[in-house]
C-alpha positions as CSV (number, residue, x, y, z in Angstrom):
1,X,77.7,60.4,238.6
2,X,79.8,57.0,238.6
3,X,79.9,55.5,235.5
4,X,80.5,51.3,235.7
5,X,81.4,49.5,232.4
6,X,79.4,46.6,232.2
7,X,79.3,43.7,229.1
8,X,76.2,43.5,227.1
9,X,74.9,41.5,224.4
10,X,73.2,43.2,221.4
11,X,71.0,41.0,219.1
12,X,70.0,41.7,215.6
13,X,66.9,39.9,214.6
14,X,65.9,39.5,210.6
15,X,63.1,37.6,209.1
16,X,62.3,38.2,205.3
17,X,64.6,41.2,205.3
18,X,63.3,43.2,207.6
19,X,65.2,44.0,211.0
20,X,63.5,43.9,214.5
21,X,63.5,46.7,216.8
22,X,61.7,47.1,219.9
23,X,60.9,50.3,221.9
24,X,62.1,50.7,224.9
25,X,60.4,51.4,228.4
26,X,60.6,54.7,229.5
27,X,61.7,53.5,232.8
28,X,65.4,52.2,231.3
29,X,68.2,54.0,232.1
30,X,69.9,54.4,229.0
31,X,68.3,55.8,225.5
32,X,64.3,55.4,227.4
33,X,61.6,55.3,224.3
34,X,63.9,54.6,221.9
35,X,63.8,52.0,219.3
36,X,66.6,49.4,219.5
37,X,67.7,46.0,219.1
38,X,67.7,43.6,221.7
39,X,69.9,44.1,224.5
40,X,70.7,42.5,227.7
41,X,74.3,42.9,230.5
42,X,76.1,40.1,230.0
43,X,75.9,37.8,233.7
44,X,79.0,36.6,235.3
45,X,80.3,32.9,234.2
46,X,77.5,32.9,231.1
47,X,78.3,32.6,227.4
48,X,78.0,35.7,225.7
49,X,75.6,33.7,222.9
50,X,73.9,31.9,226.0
51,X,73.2,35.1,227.5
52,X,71.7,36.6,223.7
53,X,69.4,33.6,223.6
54,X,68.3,34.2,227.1
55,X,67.4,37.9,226.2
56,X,65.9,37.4,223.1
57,X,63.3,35.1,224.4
58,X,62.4,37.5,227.7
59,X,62.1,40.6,225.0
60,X,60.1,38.8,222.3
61,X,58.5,35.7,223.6
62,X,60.2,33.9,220.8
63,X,61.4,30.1,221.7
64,X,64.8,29.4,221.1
65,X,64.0,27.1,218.5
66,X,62.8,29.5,216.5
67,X,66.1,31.6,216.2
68,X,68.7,30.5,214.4
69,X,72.6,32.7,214.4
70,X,73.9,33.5,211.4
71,X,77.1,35.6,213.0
72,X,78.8,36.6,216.1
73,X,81.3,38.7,215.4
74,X,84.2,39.4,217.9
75,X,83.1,41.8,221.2
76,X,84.0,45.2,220.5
């Protein structure tokens, strides 16, 4: 198996403490079923927080208005 290292964007969402996670279709290929955060590869030439925005409303049908970033630390 070839591995490819590939940039992604992870998104924590809160609202009145609580943390969102979402499970994940079985037909991913990493972690299938599981429940996670919201995750997306990061698309050549976009803005890492462009690209978290543009995931976050395909996962949860949340507008962007509705979101509002309280960090962004640096990539790991």
């Amino acid at each position: 198996m070839t591995l490819i290292e590939r940039a992604v964007v992870a998104c924590f969402l809160r609202h009145d403490g609580k943390i969102c996670l979402l499970k994940r279709s079985e037909a991913v290929g990493s972690s299938p079923g599981r429940w996670h955060c919201v995750t997306g590869f990061l698309e050549p030439d976009v803005l890492p927080l462009e690209q978290a925005m543009t995931e976050i409303v395909e996962e949860t049908g949340l507008q962007a208005s509705a979101v509002r970033l309280v960090d962004a630390p640096e990539p790991l």
